[in-house]
C-alpha positions in Angstrom: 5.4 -4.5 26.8 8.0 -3.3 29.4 10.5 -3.0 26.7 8.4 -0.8 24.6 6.9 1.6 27.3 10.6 2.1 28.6 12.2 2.6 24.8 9.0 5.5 24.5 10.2 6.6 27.6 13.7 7.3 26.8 13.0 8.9 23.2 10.7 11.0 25.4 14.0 12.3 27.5 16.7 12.0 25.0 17.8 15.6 24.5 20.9 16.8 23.4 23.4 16.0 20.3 23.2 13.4 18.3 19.6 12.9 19.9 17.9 12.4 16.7 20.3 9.8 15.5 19.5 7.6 18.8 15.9 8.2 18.6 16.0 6.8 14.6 17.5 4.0 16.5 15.4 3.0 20.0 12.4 2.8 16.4 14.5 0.3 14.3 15.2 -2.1 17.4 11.4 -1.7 18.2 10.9 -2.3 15.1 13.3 -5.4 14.9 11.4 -6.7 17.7 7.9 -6.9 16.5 6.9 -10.5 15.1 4.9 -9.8 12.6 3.6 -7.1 10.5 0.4 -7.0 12.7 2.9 -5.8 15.6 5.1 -3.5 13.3 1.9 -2.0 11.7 0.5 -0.7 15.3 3.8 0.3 16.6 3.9 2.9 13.6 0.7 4.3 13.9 1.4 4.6 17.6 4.6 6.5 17.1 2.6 8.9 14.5 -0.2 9.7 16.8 2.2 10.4 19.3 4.5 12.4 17.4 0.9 14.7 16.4 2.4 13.4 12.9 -1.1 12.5 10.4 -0.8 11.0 7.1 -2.2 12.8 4.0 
């Protein structure tokens, strides 16, 4: 949980060149991470809400 709190951290701060690129990134190592597709299923709906993103 410390991992993930700290990667949504740092693709809250990343500004700059090339941010984009790294934020695609910090999401395919959490990603990677999750152990099943539980896990991987709730980390993107958690990036969507938090991106104010909504599926159609």
């Amino acid at each position: 949980m410390a991992g993930f709190m700290a990667s949504m951290r740092e693709m809250a701060h990343d500004k700059g060149a090339g941010s984009a690129k790294r934020r695609q990134q910090i999401v395919l190592n959490l990603l990677r991470c999750c152990r099943d597709e539980v896990e991987s299923k709730y980390l993107v709906r958690t990036l969507i809400q938090l991106s104010g993103l909504r599926p159609t």
